[in-house]
C-alpha positions as CSV (number, residue, x, y, z in Angstrom):
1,X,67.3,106.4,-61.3
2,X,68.9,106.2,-64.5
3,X,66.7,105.1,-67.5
4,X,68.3,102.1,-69.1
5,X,70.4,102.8,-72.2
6,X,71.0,106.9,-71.9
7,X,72.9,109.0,-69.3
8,X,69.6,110.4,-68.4
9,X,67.2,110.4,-65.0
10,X,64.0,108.8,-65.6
11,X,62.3,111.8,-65.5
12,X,64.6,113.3,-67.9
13,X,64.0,110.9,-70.4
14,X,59.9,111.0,-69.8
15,X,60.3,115.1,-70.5
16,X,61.9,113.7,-74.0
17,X,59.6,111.1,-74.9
18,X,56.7,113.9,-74.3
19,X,58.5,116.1,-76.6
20,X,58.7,113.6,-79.6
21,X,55.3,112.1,-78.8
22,X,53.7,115.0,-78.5
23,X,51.5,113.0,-75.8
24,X,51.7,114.1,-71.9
25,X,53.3,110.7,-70.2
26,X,53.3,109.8,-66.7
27,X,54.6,106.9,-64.4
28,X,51.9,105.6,-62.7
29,X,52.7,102.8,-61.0
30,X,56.7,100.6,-61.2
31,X,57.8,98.0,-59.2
32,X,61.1,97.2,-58.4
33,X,63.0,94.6,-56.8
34,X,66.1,95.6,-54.9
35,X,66.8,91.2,-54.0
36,X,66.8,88.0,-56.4
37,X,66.4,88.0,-60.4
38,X,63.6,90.0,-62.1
39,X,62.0,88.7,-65.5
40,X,59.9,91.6,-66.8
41,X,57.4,90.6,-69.7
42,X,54.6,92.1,-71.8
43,X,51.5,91.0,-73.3
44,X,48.9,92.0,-75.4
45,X,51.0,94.7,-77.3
46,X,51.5,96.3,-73.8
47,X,48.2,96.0,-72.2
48,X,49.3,93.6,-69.3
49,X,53.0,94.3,-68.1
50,X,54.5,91.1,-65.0
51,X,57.4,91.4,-63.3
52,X,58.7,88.0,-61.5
53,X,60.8,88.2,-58.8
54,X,63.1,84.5,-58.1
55,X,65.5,84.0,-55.6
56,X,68.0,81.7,-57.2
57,X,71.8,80.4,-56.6
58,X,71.6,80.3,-60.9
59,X,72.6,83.4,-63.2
60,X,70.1,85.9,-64.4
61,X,70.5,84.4,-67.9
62,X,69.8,81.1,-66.8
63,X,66.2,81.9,-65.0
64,X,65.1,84.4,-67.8
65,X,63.2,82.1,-69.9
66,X,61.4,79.9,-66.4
67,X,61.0,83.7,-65.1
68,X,59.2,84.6,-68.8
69,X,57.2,81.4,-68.4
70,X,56.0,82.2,-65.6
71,X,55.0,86.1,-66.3
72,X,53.2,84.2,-69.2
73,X,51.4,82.7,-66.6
74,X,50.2,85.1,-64.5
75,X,49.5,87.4,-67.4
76,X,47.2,84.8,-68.5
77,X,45.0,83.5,-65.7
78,X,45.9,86.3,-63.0
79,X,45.8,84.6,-60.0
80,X,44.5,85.7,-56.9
81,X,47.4,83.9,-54.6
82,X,50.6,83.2,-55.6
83,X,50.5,80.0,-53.6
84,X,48.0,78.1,-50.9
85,X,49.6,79.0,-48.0
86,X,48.1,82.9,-48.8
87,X,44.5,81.8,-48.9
88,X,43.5,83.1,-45.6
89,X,40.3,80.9,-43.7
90,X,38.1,83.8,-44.4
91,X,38.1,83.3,-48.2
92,X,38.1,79.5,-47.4
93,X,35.3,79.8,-45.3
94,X,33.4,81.8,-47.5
95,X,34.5,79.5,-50.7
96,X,32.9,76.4,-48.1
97,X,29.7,78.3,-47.7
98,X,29.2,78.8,-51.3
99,X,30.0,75.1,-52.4
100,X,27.8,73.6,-49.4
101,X,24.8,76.1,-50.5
102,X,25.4,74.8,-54.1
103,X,25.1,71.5,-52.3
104,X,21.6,72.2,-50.7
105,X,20.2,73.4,-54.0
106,X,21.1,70.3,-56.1
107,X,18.9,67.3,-55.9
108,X,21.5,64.6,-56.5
109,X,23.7,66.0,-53.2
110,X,20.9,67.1,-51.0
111,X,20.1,63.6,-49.6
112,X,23.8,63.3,-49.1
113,X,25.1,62.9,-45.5
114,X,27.1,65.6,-44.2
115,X,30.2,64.1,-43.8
116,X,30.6,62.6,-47.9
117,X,29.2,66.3,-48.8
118,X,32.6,67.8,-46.5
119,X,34.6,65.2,-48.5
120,X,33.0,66.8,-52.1
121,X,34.1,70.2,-50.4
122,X,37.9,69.5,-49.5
123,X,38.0,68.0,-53.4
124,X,36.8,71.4,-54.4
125,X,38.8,73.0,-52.6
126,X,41.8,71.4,-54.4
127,X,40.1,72.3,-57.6
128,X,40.0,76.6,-56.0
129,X,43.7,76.3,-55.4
130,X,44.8,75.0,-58.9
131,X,42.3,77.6,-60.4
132,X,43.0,80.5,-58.4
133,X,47.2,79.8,-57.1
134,X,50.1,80.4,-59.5
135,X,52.2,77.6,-57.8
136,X,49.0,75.2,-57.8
137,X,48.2,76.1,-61.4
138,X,49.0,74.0,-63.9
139,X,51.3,75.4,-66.4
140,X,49.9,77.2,-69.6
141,X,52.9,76.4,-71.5
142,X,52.6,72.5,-71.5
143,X,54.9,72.7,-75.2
144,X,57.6,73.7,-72.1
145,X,56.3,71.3,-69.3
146,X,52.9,69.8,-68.5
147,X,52.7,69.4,-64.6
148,X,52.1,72.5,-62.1
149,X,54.5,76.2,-62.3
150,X,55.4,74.6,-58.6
151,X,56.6,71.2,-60.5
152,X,58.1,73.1,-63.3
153,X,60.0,75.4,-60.9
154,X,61.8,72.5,-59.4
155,X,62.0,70.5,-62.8
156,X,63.9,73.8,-64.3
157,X,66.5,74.2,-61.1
158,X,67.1,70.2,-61.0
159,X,68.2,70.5,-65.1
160,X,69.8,73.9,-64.2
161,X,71.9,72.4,-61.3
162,X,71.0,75.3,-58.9
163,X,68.2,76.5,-56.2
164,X,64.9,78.7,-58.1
165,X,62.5,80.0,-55.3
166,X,59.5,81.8,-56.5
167,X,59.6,85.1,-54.5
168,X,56.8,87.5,-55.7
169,X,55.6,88.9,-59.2
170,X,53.1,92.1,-60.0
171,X,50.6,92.3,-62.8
172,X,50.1,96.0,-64.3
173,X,47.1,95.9,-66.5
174,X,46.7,99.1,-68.7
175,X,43.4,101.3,-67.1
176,X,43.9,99.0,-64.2
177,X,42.6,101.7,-61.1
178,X,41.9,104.4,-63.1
179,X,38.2,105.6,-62.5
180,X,36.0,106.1,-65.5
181,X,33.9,109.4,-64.7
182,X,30.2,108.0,-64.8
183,X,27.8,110.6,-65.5
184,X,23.9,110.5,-65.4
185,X,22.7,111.4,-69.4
186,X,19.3,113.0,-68.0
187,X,21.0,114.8,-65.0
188,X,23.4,116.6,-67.7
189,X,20.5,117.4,-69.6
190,X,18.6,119.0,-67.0
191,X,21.6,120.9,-65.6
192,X,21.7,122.5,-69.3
193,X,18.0,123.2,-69.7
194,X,18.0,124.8,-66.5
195,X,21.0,126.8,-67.1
C-alpha cells in the first residue's frame, strides 16, 4: 500500500524512517477496514492506538468526532465486548457462579431465599454489561453527552440526520503480546560458575 502523504510503499517509507531514526522499525500488527468510516485515535503519547469502524449513510467528516469519542472510549476502559449480545453463557455462567459464591460468604445474603438472591444476580448482571460493553458503557465524555455510547450513537445520527451503526474497533496497546524474557537470577549464576 501506499504510505499516506508520499509516492512511496509502506515498506519504502519504513526503510527511510530507519535511516533517519537510526532505530530498526517494524509493523507489527495494522488493521484495516476495507467497509464503512474509520476514526483512528491515539492516547497516551502513542502508547494505546483505536481504530473504530461505523457503518453510516453520513460523510466521513461528519462521524469523525462521534468516531474519536468513541476510540476515547475504548482507549479508556477497554472493554471486553463491544456489546451484550457477545457475552457468550459461558462467561455468564461463570460471572453467576462468582456473584452467587459472594452470596454464600456474606452474612446479610446468606439467609436469603434463592429466588430474591437470582433477582440480586440478574441486577448484577446489568451492572457486568455497563462495566465490561462499549455500547452498555456509559459515556466517558459526559462534557459531550451523559447517557450510554449506544444512546450517544443514536443521539449523534438523529442531530446528524443520517443512519451511524457501530461496526467493530481494535485497541493496539504498545508491548501489548510481546513476551518479556523471564530469567531465573540464581540459575544464571550457576550456569556461570560452572562454566
Amino acid at each position: 500500500c501506499k504510505y499516506n502523504g508520499t509516492d512511496l510503499t509502506v515498506t519504502q517509507q519504513q526503510q527511510e524512517m530507519v535511516l533517519v531514526i537510526g532505530e530498526n522499525i517494524k509493523v507489527r500488527r495494522f488493521a484495516r477496514y476495507a467497509e464503512g468510516v474509520s476514526v483512528p485515535y491515539v492516547h497516551a503519547g502513542g502508547k494505546i492506538g483505536v481504530l473504530v469502524n461505523l457503518e453510516t449513510s453520513l460523510s466521513a467528516g461528519q462521524v469523525t468526532e462521534l468516531g474519536k469519542n468513541i476510540a476515547m472510549q475504548i482507549a479508556a476502559l477497554n472493554p471486553r465486548f463491544w456489546d451484550k449480545s457477545q457475552v457468550t453463557q459461558e462467561v455468564l455462567d461463570e460471572e453467576k457462579k462468582v456473584m452467587l459464591a459472594q452470596m454464600e460468604n456474606d452474612p446479610k445474603m446468606a439467609g436469603k431465599p434463592e429466588q430474591v438472591r437470582e433477582k440480586i444476580v440478574m441486577g448484577k448482571l446489568n451492572k457486568f454489561y455497563a462495566e465490561n460493553c462499549l455500547l452498555q458503557q456509559d459515556s466517558v465524555r459526559a462534557d459531550v453527552f451523559e447517557g450510554t455510547v449506544e444512546a450517544y450513537i443514536a443521539h449523534a445520527a438523529k442531530e446528524l440526520g443520517g443512519a451511524i451503526t457501530f461496526k467493530t474497533a481494535v485497541r493496539f496497546e504498545k508491548g501489548e503480546g510481546i513476551e518479556k524474557k523471564q530469567e531465573n537470577f540464581a540459575d544464571e549464576i550457576a550456569s556461570l560458575v560452572k562454566g
